[in-house]
Backbone bond lengths (Angstrom), bond angles and torsions (degrees), N, CA, C in turn:
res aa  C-N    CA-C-N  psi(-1)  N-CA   C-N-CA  omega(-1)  CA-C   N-CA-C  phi
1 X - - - 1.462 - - 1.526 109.01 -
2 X 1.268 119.03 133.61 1.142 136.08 -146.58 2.251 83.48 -94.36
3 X 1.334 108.48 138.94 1.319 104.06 165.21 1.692 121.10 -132.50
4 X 1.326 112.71 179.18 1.745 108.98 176.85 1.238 101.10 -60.24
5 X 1.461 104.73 148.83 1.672 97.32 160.67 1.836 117.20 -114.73
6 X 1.533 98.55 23.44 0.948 91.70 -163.54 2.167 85.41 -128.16
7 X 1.147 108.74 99.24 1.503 119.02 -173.67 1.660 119.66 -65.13
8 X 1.279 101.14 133.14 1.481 110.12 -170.47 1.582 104.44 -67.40
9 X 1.215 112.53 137.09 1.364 116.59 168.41 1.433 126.79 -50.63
10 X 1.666 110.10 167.33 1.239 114.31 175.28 1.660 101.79 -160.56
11 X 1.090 109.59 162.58 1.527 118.07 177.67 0.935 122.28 -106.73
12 X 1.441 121.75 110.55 1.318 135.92 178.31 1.381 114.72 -39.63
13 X 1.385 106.17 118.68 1.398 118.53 174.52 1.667 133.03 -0.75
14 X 1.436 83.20 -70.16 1.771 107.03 176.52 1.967 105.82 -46.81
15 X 1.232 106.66 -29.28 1.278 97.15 164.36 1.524 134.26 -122.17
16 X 0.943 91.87 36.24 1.847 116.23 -168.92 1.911 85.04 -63.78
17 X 1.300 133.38 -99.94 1.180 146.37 -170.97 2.028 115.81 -20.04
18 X 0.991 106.29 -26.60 1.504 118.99 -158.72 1.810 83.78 -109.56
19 X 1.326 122.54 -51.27 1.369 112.69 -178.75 1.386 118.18 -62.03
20 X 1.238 120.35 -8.52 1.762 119.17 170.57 1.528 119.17 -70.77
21 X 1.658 107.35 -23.49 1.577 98.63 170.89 0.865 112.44 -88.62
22 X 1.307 150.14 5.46 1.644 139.27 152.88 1.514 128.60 -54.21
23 X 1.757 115.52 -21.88 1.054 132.58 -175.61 1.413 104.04 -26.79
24 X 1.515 125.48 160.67 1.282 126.75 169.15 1.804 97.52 -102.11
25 X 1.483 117.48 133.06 1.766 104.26 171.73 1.186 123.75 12.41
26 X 1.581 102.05 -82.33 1.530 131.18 167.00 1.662 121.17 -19.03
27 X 1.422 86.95 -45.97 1.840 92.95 -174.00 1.358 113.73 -94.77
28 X 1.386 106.50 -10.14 1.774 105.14 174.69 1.604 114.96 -92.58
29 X 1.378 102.77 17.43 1.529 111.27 166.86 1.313 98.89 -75.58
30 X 1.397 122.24 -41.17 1.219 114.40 -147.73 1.879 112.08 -78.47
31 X 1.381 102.37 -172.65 2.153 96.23 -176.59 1.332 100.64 -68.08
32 X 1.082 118.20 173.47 1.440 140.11 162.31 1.365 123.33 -106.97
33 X 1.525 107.62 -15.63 1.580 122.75 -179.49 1.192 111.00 -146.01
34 X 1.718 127.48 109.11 1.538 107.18 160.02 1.798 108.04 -110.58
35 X 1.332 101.76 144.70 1.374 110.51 152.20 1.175 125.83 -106.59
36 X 1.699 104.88 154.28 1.813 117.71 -145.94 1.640 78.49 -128.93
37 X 1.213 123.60 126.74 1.772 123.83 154.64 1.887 104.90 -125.70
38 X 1.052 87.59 110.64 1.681 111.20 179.78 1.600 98.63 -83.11
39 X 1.694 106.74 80.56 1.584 101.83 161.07 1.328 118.15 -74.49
40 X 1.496 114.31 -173.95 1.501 117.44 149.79 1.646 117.09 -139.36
41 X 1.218 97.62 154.16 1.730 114.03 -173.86 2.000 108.44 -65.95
42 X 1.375 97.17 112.43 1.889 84.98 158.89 1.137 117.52 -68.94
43 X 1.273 95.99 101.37 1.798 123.13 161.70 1.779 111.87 -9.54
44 X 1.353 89.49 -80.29 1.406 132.28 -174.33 2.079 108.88 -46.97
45 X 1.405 111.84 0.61 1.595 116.05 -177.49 1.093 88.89 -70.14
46 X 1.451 123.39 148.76 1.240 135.34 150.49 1.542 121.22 -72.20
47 X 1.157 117.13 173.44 1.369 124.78 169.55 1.830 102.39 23.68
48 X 1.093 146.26 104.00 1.530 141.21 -138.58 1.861 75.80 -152.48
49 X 1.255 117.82 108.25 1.843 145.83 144.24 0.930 117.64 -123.72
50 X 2.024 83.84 103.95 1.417 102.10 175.86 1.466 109.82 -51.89
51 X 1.555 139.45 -62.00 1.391 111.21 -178.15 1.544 131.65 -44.57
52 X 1.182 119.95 0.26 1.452 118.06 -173.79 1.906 102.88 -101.87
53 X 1.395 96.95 -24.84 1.651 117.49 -176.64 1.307 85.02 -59.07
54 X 1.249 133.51 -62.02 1.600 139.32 -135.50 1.609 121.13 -98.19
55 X 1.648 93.91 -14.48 1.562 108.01 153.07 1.396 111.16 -90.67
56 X 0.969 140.64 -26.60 1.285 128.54 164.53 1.785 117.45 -50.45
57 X 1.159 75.00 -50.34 1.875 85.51 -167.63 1.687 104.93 -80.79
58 X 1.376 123.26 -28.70 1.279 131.39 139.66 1.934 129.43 -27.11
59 X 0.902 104.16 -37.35 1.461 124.17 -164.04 1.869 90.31 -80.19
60 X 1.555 105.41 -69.05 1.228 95.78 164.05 1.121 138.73 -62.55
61 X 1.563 140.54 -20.83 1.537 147.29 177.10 1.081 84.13 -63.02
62 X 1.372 146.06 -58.76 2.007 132.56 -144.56 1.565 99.06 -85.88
63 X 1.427 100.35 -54.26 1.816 87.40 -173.02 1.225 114.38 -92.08
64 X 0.973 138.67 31.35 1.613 146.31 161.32 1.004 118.68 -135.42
65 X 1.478 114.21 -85.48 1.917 120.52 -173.13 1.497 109.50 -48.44
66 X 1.613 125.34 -13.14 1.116 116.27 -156.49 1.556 105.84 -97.30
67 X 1.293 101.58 -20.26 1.178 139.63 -148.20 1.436 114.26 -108.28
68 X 1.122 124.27 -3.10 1.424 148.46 -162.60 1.992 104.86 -115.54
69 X 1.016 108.54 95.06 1.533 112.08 178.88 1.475 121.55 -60.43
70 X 1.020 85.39 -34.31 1.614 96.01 -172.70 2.200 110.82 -92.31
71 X 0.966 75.91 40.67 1.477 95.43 178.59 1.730 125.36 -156.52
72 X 1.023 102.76 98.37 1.569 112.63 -147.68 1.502 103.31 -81.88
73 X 1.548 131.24 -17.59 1.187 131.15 -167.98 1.497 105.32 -162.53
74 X 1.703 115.35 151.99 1.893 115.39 173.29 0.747 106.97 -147.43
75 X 1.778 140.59 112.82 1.298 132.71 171.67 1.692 113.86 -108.77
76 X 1.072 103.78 155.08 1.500 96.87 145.35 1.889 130.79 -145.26
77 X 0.981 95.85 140.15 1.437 96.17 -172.31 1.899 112.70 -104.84
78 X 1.519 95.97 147.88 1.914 94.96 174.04 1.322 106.99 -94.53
79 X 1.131 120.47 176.70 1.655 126.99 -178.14 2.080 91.57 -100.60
80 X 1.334 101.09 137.00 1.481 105.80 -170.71 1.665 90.27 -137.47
81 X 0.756 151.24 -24.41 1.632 156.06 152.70 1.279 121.24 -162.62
82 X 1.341 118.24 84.55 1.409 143.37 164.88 1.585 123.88 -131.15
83 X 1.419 120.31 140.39 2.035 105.33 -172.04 1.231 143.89 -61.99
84 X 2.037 87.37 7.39 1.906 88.82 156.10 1.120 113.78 -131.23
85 X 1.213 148.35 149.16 1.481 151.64 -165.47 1.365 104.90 -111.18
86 X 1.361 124.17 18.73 1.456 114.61 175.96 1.899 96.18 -119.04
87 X 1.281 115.79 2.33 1.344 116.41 -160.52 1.527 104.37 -63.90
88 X 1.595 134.65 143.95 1.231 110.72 -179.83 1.554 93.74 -134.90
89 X 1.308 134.09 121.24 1.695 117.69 -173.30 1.336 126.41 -115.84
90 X 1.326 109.38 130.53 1.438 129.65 -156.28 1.386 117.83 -90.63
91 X 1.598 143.06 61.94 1.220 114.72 -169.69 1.817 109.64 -113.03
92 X 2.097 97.87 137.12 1.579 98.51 149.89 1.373 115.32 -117.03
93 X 1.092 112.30 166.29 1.957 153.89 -157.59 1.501 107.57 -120.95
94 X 1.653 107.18 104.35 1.101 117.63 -165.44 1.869 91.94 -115.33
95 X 1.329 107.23 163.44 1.533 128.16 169.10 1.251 122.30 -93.55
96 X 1.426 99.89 -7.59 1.799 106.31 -176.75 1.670 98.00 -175.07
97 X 1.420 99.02 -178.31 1.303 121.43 -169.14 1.615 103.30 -79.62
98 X 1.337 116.65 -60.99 1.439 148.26 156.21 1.405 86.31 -19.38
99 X 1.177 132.77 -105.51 1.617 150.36 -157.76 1.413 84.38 -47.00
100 X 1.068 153.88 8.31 1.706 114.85 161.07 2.100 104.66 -92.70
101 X 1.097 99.01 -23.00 1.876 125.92 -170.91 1.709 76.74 -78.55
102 X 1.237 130.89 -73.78 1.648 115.80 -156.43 1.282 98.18 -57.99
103 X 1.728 133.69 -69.79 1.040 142.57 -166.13 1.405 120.05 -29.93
104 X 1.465 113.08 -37.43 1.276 124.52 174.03 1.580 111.19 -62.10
105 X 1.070 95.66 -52.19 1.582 99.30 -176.14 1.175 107.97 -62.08
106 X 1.420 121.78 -61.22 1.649 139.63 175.49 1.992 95.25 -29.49
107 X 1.053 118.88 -66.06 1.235 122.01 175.77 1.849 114.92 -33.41
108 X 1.079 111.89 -58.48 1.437 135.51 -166.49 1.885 102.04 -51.74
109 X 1.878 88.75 -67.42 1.660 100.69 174.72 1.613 107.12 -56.42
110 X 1.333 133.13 -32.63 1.477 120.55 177.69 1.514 130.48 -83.57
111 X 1.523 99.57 -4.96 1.643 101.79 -169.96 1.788 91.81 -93.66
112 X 1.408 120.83 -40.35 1.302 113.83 159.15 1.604 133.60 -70.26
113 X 1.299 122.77 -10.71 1.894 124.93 145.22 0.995 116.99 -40.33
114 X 1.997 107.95 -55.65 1.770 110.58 175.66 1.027 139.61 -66.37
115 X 1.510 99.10 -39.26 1.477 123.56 -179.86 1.562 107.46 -116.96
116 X 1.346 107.18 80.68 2.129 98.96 -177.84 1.562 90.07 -98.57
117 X 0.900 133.54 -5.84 1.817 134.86 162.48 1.837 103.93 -64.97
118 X 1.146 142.91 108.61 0.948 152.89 -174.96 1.220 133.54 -50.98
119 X 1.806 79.77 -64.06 1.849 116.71 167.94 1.666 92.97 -60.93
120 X 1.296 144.65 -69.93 1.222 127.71 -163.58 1.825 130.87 -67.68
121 X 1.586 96.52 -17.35 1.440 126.98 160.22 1.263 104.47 -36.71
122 X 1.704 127.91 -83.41 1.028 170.44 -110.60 2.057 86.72 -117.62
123 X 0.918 130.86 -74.21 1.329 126.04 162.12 1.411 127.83 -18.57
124 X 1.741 108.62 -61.88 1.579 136.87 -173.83 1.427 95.19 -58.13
125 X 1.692 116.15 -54.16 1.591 115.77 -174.00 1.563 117.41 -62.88
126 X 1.462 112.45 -36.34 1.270 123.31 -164.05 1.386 88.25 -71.20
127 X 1.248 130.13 -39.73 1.768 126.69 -169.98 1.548 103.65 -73.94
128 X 1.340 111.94 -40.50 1.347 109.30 -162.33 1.910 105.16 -93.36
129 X 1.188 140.87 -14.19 1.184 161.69 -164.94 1.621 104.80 -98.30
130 X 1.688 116.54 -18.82 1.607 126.89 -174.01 1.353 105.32 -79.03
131 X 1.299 108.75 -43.04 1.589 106.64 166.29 1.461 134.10 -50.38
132 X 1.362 113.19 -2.68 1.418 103.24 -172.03 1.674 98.50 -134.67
133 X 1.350 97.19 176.06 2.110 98.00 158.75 1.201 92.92 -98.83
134 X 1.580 97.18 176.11 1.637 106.51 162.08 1.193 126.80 -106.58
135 X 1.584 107.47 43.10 1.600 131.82 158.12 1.665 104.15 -86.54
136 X 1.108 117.96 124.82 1.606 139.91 156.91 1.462 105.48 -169.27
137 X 1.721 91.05 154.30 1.862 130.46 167.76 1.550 101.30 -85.90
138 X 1.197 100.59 170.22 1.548 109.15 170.29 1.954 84.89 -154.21
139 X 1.834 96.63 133.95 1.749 97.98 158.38 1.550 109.31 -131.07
140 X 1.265 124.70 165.20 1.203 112.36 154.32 1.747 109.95 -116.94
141 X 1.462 108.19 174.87 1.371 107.53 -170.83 1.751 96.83 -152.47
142 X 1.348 113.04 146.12 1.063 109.88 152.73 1.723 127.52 -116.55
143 X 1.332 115.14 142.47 1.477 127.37 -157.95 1.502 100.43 -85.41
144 X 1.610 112.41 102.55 1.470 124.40 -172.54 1.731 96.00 -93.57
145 X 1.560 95.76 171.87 1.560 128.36 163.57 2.033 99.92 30.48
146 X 1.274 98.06 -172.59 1.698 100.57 -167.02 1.775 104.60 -60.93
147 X 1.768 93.92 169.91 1.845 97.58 156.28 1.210 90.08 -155.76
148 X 1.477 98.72 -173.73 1.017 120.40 175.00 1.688 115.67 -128.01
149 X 1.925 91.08 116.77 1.544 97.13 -161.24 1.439 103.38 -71.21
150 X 1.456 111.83 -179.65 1.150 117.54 179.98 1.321 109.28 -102.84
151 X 1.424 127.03 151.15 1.818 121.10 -158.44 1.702 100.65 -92.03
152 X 1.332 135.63 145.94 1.198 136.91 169.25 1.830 108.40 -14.61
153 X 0.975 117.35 -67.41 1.884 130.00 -171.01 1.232 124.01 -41.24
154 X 1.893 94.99 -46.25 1.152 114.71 172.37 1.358 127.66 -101.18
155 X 1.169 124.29 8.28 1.574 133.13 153.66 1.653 119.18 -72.78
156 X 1.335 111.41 -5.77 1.728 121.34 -179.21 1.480 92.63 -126.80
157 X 0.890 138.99 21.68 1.613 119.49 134.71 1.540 129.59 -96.98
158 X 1.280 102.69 177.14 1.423 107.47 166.40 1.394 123.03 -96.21
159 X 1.498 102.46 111.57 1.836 96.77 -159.27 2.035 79.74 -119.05
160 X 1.871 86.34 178.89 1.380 99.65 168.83 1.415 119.89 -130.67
161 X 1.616 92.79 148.24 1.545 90.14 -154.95 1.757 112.82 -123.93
162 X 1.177 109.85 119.38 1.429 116.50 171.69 1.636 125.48 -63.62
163 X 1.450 116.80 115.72 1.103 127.77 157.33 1.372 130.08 -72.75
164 X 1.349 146.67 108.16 1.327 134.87 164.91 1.254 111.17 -123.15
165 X 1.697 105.86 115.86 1.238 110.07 161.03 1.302 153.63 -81.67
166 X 1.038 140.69 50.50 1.379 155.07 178.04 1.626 118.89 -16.08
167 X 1.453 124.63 -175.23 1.412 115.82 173.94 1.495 95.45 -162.97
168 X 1.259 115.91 142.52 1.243 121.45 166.84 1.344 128.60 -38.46
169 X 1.514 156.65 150.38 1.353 126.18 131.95 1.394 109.38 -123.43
170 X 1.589 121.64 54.26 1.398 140.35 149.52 1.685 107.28 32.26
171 X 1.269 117.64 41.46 1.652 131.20 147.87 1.741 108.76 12.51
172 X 1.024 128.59 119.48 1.508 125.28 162.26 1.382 98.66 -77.87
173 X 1.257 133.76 -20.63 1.718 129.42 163.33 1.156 120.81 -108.24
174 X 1.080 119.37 44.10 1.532 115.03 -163.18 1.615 88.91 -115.65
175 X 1.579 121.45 130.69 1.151 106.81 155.70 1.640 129.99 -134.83
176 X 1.232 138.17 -179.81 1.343 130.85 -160.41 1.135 97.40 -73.23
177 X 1.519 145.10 -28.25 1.198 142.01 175.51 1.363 125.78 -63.56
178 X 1.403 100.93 -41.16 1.495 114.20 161.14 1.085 128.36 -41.90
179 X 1.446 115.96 -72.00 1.387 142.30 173.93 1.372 109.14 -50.88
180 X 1.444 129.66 -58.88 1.359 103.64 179.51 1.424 116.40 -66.51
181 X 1.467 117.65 -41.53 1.624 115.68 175.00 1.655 111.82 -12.81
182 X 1.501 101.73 -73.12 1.360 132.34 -163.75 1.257 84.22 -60.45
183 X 0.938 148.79 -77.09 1.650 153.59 -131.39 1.400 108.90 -62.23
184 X 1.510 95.99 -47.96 1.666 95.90 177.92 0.962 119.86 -74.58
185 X 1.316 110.61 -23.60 1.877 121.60 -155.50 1.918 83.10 -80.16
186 X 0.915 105.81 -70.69 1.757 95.22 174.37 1.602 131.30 -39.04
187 X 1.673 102.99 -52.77 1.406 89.15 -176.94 2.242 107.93 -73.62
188 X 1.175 105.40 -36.23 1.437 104.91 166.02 1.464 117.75 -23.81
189 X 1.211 104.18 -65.27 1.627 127.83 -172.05 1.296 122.81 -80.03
190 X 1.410 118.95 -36.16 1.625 124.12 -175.35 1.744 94.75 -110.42
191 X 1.384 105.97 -82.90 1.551 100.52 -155.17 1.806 113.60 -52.87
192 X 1.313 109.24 -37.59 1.423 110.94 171.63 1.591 137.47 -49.20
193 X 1.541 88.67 -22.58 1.644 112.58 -173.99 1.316 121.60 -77.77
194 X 1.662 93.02 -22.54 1.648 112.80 -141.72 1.652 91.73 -91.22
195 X 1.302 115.97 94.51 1.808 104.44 168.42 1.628 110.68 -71.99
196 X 1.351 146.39 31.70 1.161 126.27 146.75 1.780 119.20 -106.15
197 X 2.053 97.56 4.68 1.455 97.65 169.19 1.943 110.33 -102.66
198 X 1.457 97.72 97.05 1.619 86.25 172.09 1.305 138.87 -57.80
199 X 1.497 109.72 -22.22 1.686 110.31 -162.57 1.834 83.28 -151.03
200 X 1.346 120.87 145.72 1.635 122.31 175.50 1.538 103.79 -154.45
201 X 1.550 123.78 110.20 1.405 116.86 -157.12 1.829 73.05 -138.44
202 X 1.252 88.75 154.27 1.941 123.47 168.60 1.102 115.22 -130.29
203 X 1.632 114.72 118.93 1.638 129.54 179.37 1.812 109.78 -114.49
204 X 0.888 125.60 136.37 1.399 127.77 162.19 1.412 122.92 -127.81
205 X 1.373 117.57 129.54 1.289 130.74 -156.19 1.882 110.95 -39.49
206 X 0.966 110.79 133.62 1.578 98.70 177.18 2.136 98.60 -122.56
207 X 0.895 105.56 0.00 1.508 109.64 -171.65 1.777 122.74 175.13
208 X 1.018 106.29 96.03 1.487 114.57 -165.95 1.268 118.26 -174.92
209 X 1.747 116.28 -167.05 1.649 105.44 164.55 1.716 125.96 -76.76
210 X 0.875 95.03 -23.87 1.536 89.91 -178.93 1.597 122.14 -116.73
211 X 1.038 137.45 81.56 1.573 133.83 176.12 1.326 125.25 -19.61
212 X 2.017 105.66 -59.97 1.322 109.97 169.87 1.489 137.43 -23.68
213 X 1.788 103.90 -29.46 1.526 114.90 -134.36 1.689 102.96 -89.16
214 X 1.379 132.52 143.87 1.170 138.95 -149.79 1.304 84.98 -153.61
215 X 1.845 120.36 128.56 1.016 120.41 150.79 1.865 125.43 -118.64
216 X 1.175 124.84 138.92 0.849 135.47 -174.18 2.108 107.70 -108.01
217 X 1.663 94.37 113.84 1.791 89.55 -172.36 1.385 117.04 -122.56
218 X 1.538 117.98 116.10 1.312 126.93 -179.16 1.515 125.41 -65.67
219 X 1.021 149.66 146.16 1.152 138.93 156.11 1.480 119.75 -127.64
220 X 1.524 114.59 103.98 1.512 113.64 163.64 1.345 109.64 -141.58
221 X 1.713 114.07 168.85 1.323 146.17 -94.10 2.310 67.30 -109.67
222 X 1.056 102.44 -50.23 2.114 105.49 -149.57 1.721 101.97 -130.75
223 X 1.269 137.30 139.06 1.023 122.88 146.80 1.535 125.22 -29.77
224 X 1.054 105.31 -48.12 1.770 98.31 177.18 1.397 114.12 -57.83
225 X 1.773 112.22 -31.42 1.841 94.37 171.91 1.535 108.13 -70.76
226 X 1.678 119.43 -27.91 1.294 91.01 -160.88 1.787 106.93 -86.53
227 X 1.128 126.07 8.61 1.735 144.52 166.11 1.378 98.96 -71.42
228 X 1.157 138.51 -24.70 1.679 149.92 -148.70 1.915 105.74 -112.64
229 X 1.394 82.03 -31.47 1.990 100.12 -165.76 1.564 107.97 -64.94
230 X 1.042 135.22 -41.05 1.245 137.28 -178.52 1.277 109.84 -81.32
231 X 1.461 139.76 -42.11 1.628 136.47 167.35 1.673 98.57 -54.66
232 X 1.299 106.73 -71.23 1.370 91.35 179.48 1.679 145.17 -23.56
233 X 1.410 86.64 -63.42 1.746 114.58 178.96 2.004 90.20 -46.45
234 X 1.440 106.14 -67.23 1.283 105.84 175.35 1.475 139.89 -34.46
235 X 1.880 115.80 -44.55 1.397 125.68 168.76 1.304 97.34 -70.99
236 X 1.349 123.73 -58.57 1.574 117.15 -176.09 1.472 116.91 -22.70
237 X 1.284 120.25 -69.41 1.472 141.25 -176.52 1.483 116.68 -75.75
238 X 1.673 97.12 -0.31 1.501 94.66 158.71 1.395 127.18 -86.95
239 X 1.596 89.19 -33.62 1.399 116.52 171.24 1.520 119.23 -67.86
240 X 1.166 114.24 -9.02 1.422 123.00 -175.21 1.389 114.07 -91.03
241 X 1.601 77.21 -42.34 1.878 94.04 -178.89 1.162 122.30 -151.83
242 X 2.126 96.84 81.14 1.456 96.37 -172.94 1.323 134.97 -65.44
243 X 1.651 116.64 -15.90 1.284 127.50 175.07 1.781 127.18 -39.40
244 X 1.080 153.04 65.18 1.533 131.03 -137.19 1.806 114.80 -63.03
245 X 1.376 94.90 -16.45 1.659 107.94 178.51 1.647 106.76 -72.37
246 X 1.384 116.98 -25.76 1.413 102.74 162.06 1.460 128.40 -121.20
247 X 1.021 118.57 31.58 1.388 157.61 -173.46 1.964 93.23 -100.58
248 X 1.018 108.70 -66.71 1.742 120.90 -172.89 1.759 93.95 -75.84
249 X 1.251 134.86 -30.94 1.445 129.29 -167.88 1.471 91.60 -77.85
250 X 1.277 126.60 -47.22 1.100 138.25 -169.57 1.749 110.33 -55.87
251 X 1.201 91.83 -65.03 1.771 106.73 171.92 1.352 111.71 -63.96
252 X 1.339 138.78 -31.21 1.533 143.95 148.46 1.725 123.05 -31.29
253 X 1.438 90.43 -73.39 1.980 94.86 167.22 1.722 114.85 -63.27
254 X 1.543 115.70 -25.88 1.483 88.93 -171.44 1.673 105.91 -105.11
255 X 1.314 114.76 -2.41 1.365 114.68 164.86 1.588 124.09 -55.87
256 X 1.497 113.38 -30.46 1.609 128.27 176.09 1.347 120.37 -54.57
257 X 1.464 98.34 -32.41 1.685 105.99 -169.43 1.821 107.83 -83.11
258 X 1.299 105.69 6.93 1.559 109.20 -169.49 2.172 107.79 -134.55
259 X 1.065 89.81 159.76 1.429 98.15 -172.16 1.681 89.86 -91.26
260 X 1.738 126.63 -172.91 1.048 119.85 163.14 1.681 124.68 -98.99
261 X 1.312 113.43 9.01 1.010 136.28 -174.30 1.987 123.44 -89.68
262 X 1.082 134.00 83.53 1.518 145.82 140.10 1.367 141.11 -109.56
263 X 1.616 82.33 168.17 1.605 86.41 -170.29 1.523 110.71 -123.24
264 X 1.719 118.81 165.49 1.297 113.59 173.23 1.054 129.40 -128.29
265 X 1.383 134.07 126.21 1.489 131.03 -149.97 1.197 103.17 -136.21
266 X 1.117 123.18 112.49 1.902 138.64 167.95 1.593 126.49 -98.25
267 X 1.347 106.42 121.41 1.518 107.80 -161.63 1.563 87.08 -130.64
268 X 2.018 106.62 165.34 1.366 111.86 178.71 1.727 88.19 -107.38
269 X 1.400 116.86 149.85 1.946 113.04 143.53 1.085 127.93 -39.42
270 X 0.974 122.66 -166.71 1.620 128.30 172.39 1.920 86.37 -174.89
271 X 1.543 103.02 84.41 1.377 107.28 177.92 1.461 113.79 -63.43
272 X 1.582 125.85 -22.65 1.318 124.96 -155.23 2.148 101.70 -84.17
273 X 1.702 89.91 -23.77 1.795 76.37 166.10 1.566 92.71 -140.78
274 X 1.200 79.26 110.64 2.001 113.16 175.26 2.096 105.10 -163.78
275 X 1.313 85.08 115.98 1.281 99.44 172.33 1.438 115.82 -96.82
């Protein structure tokens, strides 16, 4: 699959915090905090239906996750081509820093509302807890500069979604002014244009192993759009900027803000538990 070669911006760390008040209205809907927990599947389950997987984990999305205020969003995604096939990924969407500390708790007081029977508590987990090892990561990220949300229709399907991980390389000229300039001026012009990208969000590490780490997340409808996504992105921005002398100036300044080093990670939804 053919990709941009010309990488979407990001804002260097040092100004990650100060770049959230620029938001337009629009963008201060969005979280301020997501967490990512990269479980994995026990292999070793027998007889493994997925519809029976998804009522389990169902059971909890309605009377808890749903139920939990202080938790603004719940996805989960499968691993569909990434280098482990047991990867299973967990993310919630917080409004603040605060709300990830209540939410937890908020969680705690609701799993005992449902379950104040102990013995059946303790059952529900053991059923629902069999599905996995007790290998997982936990990251957090915060959701920088514009996206492109996903429209009501297409937030209840099962779409596929591109991961690219990027890495800082913290510019001695690089500045926050820069970076957003560029940032918008691209996603404005390319990703916005692009009807085979439904949803296009940017996270940068706010707490985890790696600081550097920048993700960039696609969302379309079929493998064939996301085979389609990189020519596109490309005519788009030709069309934007047919000149090639500023086409390369362009790709010059925002190449600085990045190392040469990423990765690409493709996962499916699982619309049926997404809050």
């Amino acid at each position: 699959m053919k990709t941009v070669r010309i990488k979407l911006l990001i804002v260097v760390l040092l100004f990650l915090v100060s770049s959230l008040t620029i938001f337009s209205q629009e963008e201060n809907k969005r979280p301020k905090y997501i967490t990512v927990t990269t479980g994995h599947w026990n292999m070793d389950y027998e007889n493994f239906d997925k519809d029976k997987w998804i009522a389990v984990e169902k059971e909890f999305l309605d009377n808890v996750t749903k139920k939990n205020e202080h938790l603004l969003g719940s996805y989960v995604y499968l691993h569909r081509y990434t280098p482990d096939n047991s990867e299973i990924i967990f993310v919630n969407a917080y409004p603040s820093w605060e709300a990830i500390e209540k939410s937890n708790k908020r969680t705690g007081e609701l799993v005992k509302e449902y379950w104040p029977d102990e013995a059946k508590r303790k059952a529900y987990f053991k059923k629902k807890d069999s599905y996995y090892t007790m290998d997982h990561s936990d990251e957090i990220y915060v959701p920088i500069g514009k996206a492109k949300q996903l429209k009501p229709e297409d937030a209840n399907k099962e779409l596929i979604w591109l991961v690219v991980k990027s890495h800082f390389a913290f510019p001695e000229d690089g500045t926050k002014e820069e970076f957003e300039s560029l940032t918008n001026e691209y996603i404005d012009n390319v990703i916005k244009k692009n009807d085979k990208v439904k949803g296009y969000f940017q996270h940068a590490h706010a707490w985890g192993s790696d600081k550097t780490e920048f993700l960039r997340v696609f969302a379309v409808e079929s493998m064939d759009d996301l085979d389609k996504l990189g020519k596109m992105n490309n005519d788009l921005f030709k069309a934007y900027k047919p000149d090639e002398a500023k086409r390369k100036e362009f790709g010059k300044k925002t190449k600085k803000y990045f190392t040469s080093i990423h990765g690409d990670f493709i996962y499916t939804s699982v619309p049926e538990l997404s809050k």
